[in-house]
ZASE-538630 format. One record per residue (C-alpha): residue number from 0; chain; y, z, x. Coordinates in steps of 0.05 Angstrom, whole numbers, plus 5000, padded with zeros to 4 digits. Each point is the difference from the previous one (the first is absolute). Example, Ala and Ser with C-alpha at 12.3 -4.5 7.8 and 13.67 -1.06 7.14 Angstrom:
% ZASE-538630
+-----+------+------+------+------+
: pos : unit :    v :    w :    u :
+-----+------+------+------+------+
:   0 :    A : 4910 : 5156 : 5246 :
:   1 :    A : 5069 : 4987 : 5027 :
+-----+------+------+------+------+
This chain:
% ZASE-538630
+-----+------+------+------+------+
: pos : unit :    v :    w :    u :
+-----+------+------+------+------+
:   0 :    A : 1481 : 5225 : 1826 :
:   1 :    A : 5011 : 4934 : 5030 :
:   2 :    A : 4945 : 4957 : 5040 :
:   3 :    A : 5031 : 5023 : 5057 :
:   4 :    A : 5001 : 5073 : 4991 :
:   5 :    A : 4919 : 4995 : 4975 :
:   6 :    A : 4986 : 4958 : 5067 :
:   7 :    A : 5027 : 5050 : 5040 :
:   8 :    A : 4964 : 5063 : 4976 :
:   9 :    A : 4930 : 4954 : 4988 :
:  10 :    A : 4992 : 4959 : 5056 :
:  11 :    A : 4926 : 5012 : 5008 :
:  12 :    A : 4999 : 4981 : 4929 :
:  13 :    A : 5048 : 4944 : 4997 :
:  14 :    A : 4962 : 4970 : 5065 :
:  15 :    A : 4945 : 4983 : 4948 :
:  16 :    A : 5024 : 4973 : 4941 :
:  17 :    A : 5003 : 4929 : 5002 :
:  18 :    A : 5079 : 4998 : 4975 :
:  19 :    A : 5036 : 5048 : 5024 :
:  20 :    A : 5049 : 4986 : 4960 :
:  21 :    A : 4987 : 5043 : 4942 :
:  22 :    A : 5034 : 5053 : 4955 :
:  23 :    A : 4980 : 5077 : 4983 :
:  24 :    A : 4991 : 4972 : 4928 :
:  25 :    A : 4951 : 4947 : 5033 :
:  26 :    A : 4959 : 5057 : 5033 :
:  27 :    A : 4988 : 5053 : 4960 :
:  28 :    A : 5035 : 5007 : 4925 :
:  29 :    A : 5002 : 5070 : 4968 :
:  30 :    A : 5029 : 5021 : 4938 :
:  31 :    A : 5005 : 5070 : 4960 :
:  32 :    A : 4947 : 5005 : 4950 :
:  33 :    A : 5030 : 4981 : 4935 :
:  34 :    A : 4965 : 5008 : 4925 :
:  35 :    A : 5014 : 4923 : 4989 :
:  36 :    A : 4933 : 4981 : 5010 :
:  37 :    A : 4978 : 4979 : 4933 :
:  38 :    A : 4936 : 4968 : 4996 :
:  39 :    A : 4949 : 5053 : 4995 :
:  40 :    A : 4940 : 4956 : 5041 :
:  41 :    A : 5040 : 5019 : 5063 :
:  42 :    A : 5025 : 5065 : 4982 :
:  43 :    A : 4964 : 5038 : 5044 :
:  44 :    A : 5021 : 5066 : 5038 :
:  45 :    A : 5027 : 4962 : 5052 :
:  46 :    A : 5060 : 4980 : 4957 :
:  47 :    A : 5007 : 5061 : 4966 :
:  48 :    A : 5067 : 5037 : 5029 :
:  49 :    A : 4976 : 5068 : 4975 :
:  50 :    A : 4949 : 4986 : 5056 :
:  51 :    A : 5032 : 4963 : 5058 :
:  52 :    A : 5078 : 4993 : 5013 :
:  53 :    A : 4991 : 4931 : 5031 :
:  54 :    A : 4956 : 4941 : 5005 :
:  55 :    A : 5001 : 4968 : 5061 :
:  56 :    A : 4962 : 4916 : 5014 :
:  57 :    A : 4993 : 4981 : 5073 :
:  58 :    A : 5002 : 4932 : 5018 :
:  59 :    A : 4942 : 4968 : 5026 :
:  60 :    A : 5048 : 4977 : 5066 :
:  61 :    A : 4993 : 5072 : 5021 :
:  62 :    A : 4927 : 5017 : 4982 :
:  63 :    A : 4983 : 4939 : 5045 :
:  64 :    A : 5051 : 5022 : 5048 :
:  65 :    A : 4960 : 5081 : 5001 :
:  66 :    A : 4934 : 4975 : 4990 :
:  67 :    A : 4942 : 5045 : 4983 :
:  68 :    A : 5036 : 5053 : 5016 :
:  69 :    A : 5047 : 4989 : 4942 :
:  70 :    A : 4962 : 5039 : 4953 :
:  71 :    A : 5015 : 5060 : 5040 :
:  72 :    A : 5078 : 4997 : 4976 :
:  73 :    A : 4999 : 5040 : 4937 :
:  74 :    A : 4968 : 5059 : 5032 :
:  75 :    A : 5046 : 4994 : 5066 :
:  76 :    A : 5065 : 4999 : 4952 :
:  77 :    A : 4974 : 5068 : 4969 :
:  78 :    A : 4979 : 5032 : 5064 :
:  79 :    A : 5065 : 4972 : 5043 :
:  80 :    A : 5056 : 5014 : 4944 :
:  81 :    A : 5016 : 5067 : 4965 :
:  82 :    A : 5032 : 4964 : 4947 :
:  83 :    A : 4949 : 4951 : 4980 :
:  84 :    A : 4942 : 5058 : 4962 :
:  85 :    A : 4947 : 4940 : 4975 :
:  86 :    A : 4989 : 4933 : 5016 :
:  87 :    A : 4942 : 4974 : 4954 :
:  88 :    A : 4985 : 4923 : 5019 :
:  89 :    A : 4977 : 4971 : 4932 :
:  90 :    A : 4987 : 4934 : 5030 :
:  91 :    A : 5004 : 4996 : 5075 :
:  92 :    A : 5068 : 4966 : 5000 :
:  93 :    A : 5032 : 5037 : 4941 :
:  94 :    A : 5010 : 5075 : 4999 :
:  95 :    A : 5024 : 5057 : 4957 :
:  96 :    A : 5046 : 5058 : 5032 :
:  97 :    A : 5019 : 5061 : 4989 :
:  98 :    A : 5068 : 5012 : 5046 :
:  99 :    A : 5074 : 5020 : 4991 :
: 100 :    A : 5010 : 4941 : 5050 :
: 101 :    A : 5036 : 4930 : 4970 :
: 102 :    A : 4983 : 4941 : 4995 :
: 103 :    A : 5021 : 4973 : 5069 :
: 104 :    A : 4985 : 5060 : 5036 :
: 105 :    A : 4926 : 4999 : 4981 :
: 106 :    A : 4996 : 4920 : 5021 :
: 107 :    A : 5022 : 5024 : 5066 :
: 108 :    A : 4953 : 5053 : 4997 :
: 109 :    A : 4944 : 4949 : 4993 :
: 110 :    A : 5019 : 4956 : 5054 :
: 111 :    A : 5011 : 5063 : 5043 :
: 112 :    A : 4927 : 5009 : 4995 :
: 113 :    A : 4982 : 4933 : 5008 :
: 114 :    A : 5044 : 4993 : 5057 :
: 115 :    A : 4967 : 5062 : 5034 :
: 116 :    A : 4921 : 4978 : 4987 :
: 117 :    A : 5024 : 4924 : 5029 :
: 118 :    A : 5027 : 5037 : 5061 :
: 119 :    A : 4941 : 5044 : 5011 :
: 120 :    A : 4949 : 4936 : 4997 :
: 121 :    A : 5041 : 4969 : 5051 :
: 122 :    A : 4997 : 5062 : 5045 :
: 123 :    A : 4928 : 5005 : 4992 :
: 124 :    A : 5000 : 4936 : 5018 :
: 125 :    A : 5040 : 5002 : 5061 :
+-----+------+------+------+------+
């Protein structure tokens, strides 16, 4: 998806990012959960495919862009998609999915969400 295209379905969100010139892969980067993780210190559930079918890291750009409100995401992508059955935020910018969706399709699925909570703090505010 090209700047473009993510500027025109985000504007609430692109409003407040300080470049708006930015790339999906600059925003939110998710990838299928792999065994390739090697070094048992960080081998924790989260990266354990027989647990969750993706891992998913937000960039900061877009917590600061949601706020406090960011932490509501992973519940809101479970609740708003039929697809998307867990959403388990290890840390609060890096989550583990369970979904059928791919890779892009669940970035998009973020932003959706953080698109809609930017949009309803600016109507509360209006």
């Amino acid at each position: 998806m090209t700047t473009e295209q993510l500027y025109a379905r985000y504007p609430g969100l692109f409003a407040r990012l300080d470049d708006p010139d930015i790339l999906l892969r600059h925003l939110v980067v998710v990838d299928e959960n792999e065994k390739d993780v090697t070094d048992d210190d960080i081998m924790d559930e989260l990266y354990d495919p027989d647990t969750y079918s993706h891992v998913a890291y937000v960039y900061p750009v877009v917590a600061r862009a949601v706020g406090e409100a960011f932490e509501t995401i992973p519940s809101r992508l479970v609740e708003q998609h039929d697809a998307i059955s867990e959403c388990f935020a290890s840390e609060p910018d890096q989550w583990g999915l369970v979904t059928t969706l791919d890779e892009e399709a669940i970035a998009l699925a973020i932003l959706d969400e953080a698109e809609r909570i930017i949009g309803d703090a600016g109507e509360k505010d209006a």
